[in-house]
Short mmCIF file of the C-alpha atoms (twelve columns), coordinates in Angstrom:
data_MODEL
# 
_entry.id   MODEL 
# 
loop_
_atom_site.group_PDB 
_atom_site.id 
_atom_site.type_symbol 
_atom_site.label_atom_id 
_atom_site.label_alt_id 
_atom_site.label_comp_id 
_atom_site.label_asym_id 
_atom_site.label_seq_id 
_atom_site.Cartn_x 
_atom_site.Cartn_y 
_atom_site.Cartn_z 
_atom_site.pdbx_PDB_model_num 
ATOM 1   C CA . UNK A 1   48.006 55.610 109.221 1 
ATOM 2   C CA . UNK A 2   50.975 52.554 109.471 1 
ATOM 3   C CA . UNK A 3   50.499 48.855 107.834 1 
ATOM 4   C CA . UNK A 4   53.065 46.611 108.324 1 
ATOM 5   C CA . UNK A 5   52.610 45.748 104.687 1 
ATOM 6   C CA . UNK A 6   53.600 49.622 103.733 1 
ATOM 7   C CA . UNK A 7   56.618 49.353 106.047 1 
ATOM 8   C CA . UNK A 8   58.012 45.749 104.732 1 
ATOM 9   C CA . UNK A 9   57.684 47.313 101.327 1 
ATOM 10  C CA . UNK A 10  58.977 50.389 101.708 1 
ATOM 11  C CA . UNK A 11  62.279 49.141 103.222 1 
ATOM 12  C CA . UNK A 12  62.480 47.287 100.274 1 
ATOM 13  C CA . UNK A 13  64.775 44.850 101.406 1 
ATOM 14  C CA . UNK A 14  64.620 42.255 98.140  1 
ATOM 15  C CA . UNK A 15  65.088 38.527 98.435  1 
ATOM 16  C CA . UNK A 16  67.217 38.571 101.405 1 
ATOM 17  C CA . UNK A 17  69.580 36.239 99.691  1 
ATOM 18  C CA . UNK A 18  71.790 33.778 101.802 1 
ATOM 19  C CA . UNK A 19  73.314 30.323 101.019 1 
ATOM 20  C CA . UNK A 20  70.747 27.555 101.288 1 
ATOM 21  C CA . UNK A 21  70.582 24.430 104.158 1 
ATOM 22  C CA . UNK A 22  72.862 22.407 101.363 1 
ATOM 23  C CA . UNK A 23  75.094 25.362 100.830 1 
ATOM 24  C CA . UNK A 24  75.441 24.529 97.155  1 
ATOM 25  C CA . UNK A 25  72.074 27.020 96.239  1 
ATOM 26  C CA . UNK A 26  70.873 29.947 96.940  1 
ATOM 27  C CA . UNK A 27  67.840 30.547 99.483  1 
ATOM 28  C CA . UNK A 28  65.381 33.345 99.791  1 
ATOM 29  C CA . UNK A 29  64.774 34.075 103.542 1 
ATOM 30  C CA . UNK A 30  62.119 36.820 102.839 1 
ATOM 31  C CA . UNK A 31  60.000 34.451 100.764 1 
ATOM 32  C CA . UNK A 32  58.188 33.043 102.941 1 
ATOM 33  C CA . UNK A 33  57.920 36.538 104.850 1 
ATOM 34  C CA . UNK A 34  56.584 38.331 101.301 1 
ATOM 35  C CA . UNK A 35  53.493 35.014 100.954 1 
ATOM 36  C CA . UNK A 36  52.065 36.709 104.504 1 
ATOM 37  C CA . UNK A 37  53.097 40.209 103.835 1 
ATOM 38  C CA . UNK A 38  51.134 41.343 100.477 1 
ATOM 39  C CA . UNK A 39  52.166 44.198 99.206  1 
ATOM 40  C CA . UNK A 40  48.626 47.029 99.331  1 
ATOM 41  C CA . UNK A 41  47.238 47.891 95.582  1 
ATOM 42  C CA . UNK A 42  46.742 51.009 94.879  1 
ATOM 43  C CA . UNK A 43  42.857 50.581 93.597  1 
ATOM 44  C CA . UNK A 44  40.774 53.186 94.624  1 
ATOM 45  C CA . UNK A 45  39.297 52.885 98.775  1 
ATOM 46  C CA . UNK A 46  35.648 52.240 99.145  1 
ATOM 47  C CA . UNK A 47  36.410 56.230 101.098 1 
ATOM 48  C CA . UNK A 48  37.517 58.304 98.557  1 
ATOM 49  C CA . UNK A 49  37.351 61.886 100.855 1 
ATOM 50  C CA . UNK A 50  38.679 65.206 99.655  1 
ATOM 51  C CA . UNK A 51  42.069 65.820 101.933 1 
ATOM 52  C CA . UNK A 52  44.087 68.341 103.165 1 
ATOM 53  C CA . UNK A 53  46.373 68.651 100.195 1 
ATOM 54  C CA . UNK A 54  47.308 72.582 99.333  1 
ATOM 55  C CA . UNK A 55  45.716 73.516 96.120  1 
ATOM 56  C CA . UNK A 56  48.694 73.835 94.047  1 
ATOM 57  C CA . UNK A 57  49.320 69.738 94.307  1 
ATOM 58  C CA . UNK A 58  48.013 67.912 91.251  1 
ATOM 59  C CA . UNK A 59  44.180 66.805 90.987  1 
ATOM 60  C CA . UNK A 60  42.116 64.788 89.094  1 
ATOM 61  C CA . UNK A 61  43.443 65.680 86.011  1 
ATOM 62  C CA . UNK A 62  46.226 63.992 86.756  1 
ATOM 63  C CA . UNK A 63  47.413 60.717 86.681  1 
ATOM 64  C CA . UNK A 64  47.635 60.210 90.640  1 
ATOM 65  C CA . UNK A 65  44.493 62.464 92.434  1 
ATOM 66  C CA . UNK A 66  46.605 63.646 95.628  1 
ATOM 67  C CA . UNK A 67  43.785 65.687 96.822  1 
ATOM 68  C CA . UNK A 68  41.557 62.442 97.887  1 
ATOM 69  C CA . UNK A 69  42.289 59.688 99.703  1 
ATOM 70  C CA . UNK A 70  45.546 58.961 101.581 1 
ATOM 71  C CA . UNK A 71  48.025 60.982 99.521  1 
ATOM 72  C CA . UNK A 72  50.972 59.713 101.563 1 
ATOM 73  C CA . UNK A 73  50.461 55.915 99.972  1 
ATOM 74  C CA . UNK A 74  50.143 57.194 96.392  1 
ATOM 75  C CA . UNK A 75  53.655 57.202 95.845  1 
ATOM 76  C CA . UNK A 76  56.594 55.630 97.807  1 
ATOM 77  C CA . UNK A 77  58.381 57.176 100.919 1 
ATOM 78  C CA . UNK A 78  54.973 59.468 100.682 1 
ATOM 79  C CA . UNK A 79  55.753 61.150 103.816 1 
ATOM 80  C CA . UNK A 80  59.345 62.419 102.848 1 
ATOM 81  C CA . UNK A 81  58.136 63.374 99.308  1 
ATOM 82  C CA . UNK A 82  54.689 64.927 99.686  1 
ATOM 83  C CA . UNK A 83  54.214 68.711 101.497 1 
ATOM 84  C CA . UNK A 84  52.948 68.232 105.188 1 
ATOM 85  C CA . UNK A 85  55.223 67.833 108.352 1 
ATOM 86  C CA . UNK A 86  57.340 64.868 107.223 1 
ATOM 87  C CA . UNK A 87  58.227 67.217 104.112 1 
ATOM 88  C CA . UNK A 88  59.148 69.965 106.809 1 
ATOM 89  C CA . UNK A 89  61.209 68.167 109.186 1 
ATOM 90  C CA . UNK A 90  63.995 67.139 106.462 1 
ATOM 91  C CA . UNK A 91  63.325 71.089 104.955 1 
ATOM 92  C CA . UNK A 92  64.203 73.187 108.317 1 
ATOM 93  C CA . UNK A 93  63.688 76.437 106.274 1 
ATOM 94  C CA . UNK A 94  59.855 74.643 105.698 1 
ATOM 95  C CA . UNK A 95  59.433 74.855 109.592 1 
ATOM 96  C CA . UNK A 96  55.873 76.767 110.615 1 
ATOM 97  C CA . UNK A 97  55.268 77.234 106.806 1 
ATOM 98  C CA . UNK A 98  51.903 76.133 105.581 1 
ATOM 99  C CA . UNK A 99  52.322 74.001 102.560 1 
ATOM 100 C CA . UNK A 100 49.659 76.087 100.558 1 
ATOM 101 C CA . UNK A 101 52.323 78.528 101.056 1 
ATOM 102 C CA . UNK A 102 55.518 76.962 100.177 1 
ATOM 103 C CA . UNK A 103 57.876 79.123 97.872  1 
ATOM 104 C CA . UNK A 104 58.300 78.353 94.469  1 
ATOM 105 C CA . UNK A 105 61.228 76.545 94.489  1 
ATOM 106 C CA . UNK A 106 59.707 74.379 96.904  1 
ATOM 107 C CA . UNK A 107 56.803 73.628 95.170  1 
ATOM 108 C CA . UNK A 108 58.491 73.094 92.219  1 
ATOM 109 C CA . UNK A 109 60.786 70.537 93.494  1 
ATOM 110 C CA . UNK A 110 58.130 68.823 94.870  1 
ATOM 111 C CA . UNK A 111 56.066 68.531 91.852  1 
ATOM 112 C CA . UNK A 112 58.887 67.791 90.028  1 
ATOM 113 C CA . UNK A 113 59.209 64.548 92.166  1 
ATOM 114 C CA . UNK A 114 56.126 63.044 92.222  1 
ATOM 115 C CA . UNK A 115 53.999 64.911 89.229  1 
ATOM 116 C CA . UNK A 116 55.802 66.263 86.444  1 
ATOM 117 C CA . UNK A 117 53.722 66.242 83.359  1 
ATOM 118 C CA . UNK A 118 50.702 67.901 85.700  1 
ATOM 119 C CA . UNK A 119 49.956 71.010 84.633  1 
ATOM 120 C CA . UNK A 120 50.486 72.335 88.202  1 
ATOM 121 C CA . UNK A 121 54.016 71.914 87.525  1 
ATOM 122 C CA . UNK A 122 54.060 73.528 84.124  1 
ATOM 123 C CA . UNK A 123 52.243 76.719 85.902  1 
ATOM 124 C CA . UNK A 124 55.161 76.861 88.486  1 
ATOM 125 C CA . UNK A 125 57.961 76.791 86.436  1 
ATOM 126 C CA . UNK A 126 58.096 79.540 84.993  1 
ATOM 127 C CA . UNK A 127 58.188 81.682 88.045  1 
ATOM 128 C CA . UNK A 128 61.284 79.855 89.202  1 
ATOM 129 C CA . UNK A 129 63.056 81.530 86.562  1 
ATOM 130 C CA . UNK A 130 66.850 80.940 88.356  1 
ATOM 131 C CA . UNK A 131 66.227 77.230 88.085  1 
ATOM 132 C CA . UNK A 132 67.140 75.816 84.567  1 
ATOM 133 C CA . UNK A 133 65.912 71.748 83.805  1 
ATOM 134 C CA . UNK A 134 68.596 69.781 82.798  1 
ATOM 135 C CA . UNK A 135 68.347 67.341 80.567  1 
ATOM 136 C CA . UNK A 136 71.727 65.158 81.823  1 
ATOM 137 C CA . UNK A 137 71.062 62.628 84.032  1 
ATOM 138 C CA . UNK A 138 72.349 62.421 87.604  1 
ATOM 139 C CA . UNK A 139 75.294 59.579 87.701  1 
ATOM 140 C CA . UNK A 140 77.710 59.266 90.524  1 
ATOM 141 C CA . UNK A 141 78.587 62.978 90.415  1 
ATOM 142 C CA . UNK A 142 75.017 63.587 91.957  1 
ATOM 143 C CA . UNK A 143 72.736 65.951 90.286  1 
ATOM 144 C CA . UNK A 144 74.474 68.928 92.046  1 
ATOM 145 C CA . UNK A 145 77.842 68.875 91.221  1 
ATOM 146 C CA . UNK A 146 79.157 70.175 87.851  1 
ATOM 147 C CA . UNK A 147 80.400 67.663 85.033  1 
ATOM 148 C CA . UNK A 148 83.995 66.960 84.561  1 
ATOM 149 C CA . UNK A 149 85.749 69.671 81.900  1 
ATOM 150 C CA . UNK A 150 86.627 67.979 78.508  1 
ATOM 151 C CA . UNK A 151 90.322 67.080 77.918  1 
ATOM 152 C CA . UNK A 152 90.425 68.516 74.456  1 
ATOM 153 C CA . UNK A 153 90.922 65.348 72.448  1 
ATOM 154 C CA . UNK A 154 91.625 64.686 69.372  1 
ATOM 155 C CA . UNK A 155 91.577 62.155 66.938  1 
ATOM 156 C CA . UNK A 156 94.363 59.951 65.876  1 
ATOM 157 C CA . UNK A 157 94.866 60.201 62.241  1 
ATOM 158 C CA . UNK A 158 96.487 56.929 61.578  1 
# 
């Protein structure tokens, strides 16, 4: 299911800044765009249906139910970040996999994206025991790529 709202919004384009008509001001082009466009809430639907969703994906225990409703809306870029065939096309080892049974490491980085104080993620863990959380966070270097070696300084006495 498409909106326009939930593609306006997920581009997340901003003001669209630009100089105004007196060039001594700044002017908004989106705004009057974003007064149309309203942005969906996420209140629960009227239709709140049990889905699809493979039974290792967080429930309502959890802050976010994925397994009713439209899971894909819950969270942003829902298609890319949920398990299902958006998830598989940018995974090409996910291809013909069902997502109830995605490996471990799969799972895990999933639920580490959109749900990671469920418990579902707590009771994956552990059997991804080559994967080590890191408690750094991910600046320019990208959270792949190791951190710069130390110079060895020392300090000036003075």
């Amino acid at each position: 299911m498409t909106s326009a709202s939930r593609r306006y919004y997920e581009k997340e384009l901003g003001a669209g800044m630009g100089p105004g008509p007196g060039l001594d001001e700044a002017f908004g082009y989106s705004e009057p765009l974003r007064r149309f466009i309203q942005r969906e809430s996420f209140e629960p639907q009227a239709n709140e249906i049990p889905n699809t969703m493979p039974s290792w994906m967080p429930g309502e225990d959890y802050y976010t139910n994925f397994r009713k409703g439209d899971p894909y809306i819950k969270v942003d870029q829902g298609f890319a970040r949920l398990p299902g065939a958006g998830y598989a096309a940018l995974h090409p080892e996910l291809e013909g996999v069902d997502p109830e049974d995605y490996p471990d490491i799969n799972k895990m980085a999933i639920l580490a994206d959109v749900a990671p104080y469920s418990r579902e993620y707590n009771q994956v863990l552990p059997s991804c025991p080559a994967t080590k959380p890191t408690r750094t966070r991910a600046g320019r270097r990208g959270p792949l790529l190791p951190a710069p070696a130390s110079r060895g300084r020392t300090a000036q006495s003075g």
